[in-house]
C-alpha positions in Angstrom: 85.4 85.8 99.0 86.4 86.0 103.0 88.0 89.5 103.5 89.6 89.9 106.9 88.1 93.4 108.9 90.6 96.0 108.9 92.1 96.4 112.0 90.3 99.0 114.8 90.7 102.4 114.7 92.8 102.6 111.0 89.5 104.5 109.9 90.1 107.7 111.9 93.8 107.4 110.4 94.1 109.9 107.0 97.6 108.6 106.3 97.0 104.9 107.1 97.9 103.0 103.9 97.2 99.3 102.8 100.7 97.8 102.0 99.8 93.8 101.7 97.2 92.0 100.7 97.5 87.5 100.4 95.0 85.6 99.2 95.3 81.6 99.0 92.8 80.9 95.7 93.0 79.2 92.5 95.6 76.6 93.8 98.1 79.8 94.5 99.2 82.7 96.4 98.0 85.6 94.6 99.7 89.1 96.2 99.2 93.0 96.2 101.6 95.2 97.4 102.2 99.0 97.5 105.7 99.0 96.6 107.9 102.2 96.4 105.9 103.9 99.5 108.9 104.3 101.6 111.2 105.1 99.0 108.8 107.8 98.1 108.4 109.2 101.7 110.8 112.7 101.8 110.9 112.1 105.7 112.3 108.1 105.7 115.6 107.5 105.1 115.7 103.9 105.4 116.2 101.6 102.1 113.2 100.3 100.9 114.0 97.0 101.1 115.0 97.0 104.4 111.6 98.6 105.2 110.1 95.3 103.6 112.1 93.3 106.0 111.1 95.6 108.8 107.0 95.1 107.8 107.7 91.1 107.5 109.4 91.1 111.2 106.9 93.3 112.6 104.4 91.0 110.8 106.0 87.6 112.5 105.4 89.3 115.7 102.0 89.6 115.1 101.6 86.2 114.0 103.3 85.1 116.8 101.1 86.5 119.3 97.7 85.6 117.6 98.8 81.9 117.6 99.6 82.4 122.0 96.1 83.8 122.2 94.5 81.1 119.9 96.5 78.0 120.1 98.5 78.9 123.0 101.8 78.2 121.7 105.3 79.9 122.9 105.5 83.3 121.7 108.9 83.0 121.2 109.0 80.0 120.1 106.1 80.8 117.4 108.6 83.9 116.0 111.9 81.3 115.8 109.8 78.7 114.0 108.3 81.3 111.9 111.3 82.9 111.3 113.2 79.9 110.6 110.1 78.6 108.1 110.9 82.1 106.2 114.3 81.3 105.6 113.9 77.9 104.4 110.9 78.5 102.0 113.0 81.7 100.3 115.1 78.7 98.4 112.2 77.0 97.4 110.6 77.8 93.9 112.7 80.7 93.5 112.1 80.8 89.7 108.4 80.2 90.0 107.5 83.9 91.1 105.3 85.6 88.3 103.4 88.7 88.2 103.9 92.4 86.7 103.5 95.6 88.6 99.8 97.4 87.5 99.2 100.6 88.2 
């Protein structure tokens, strides 16, 4: 297995939490997620889904900037296309999703 390093400094972080993990394996992509966190959280009063969408954004940025340092695309550019790839792929498959929650 090839685990990415967790990101500098989330060690000296008591409250940091893992909310996504992706894998691409066995032909698939295989997810865990911590759902309910924010929903849980007696100091955030945003929906939780819209906390999802917030994490996915925030994660596009992200995405966006590695690929100007690696491949030196557009920044913007990289977010729109991104963006605009997210969109599109939500139609496709829609009934193909499977997976239960586990504790």
């Amino acid at each position: 297995m090839n685990e990415l390093q967790i990101p500098e400094g989330i060690q000296d972080d008591p409250n940091a939490m893992e909310m996504i993990r992706v894998w691409i394996g066995n032909k698939d992509i295989q997810v865990s997620m911590l759902l309910g966190m924010w929903e849980e959280a007696s100091n955030f009063e945003m929906d939780e889904r819209d906390a999802w969408g917030e994490l996915l954004g925030d994660l596009i940025r992200h995405i966006a900037n590695g690929l100007t340092q690696s491949h030196d695309y557009q920044k913007d550019a990289s977010e729109m296309r991104i963006a605009n790839s997210l969109i599109r792929h939500l139609g496709y498959g829609a009934n193909t999703i499977q997976g239960e929650i586990q504790d």
